[in-house]
C-alpha positions in Angstrom: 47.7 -39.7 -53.6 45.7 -40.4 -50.4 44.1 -44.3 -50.5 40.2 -43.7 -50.3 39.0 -44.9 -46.7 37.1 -48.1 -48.1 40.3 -49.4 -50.2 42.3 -48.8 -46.9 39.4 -50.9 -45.2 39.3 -53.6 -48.0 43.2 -53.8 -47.9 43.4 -54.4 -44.0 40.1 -57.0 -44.4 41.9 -58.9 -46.8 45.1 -58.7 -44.7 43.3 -59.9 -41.1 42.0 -62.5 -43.1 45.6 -64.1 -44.2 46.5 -63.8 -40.1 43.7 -66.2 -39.2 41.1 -63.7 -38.6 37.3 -64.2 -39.1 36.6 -60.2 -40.4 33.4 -58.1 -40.8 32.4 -55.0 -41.6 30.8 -53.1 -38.4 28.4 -50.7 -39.2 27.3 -48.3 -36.2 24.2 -46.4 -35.3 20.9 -46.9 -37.1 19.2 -47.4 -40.1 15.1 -47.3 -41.5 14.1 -49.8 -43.6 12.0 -49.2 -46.3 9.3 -50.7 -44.7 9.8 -48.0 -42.1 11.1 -49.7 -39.1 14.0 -48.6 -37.1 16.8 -51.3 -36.9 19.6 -50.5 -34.4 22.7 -51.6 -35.6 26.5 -51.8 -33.2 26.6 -48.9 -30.6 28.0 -45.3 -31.8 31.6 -45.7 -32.2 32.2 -48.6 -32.6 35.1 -49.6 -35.1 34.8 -50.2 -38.6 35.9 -54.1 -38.4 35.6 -56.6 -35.8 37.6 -59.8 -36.1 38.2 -62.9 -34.2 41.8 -64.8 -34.5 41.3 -68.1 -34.8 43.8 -69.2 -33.1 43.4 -67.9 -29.9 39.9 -66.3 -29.9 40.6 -62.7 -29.0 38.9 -60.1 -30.3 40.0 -57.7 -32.7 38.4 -53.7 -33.3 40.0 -51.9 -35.5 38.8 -48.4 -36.2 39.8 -47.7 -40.4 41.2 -44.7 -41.4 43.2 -42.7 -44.6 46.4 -41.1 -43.8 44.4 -37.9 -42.9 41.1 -39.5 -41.2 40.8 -38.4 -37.5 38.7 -39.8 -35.0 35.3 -38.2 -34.1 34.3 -37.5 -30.4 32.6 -40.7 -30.2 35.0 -42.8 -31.7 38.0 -41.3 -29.2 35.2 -42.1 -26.0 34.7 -46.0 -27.5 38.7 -46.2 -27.9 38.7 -44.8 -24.0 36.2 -47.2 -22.7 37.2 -50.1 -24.6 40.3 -50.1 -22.5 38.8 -51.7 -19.5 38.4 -55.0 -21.6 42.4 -56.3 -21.4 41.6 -59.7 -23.9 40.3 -57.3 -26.9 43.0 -55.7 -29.1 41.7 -52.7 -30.1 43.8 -49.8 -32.3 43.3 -47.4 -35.4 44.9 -48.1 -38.9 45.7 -46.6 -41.5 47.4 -49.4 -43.7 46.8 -53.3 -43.6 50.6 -53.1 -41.9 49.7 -51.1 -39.2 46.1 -53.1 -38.8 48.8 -56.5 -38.9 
């Protein structure tokens, strides 16, 4: 049975955590509140977690996916770009072990 996307999030969250990672939930693009105004939230693409180790204060993205979750065009041109930044660790995962 395929893990839902959120567990799969949850699990690597809980994971990152146990490493010595400060973890939140990223949420991309844009949302109205009910009040009607337009808050802009990370850019488009941009990974499901970001995290912080401790330790050494790098910064972690980690786009979240199921075992049959593939990247959309915008997530593949943030995963591209993000490469020019050497100090961030950036990667897909599809299990808390593979996020680890």
């Amino acid at each position: 049975m395929i893990k839902p996307e959120a567990q799969v999030q949850n699990e690597i969250m809980v994971a990152l955590s146990k490493c010595g990672c400060l973890v939140i939930r990223t949420n991309a693009g844009q949302v109205r509140t009910m009040q009607g105004r337009l808050v802009k939230l990370a850019p488009p693409g941009w990974p499901d977690l970001t995290a912080v180790h401790k330790e050494t204060g790098r910064m972690v993205l980690i786009e979240v996916k199921n075992e049959k979750g593939k990247l959309r065009d915008v997530q593949k041109k943030f995963a591209t770009n993000i490469q020019q930044y050497p100090k961030i660790i950036y990667g897909v995962a599809r299990s808390a072990e593979q996020a680890i």
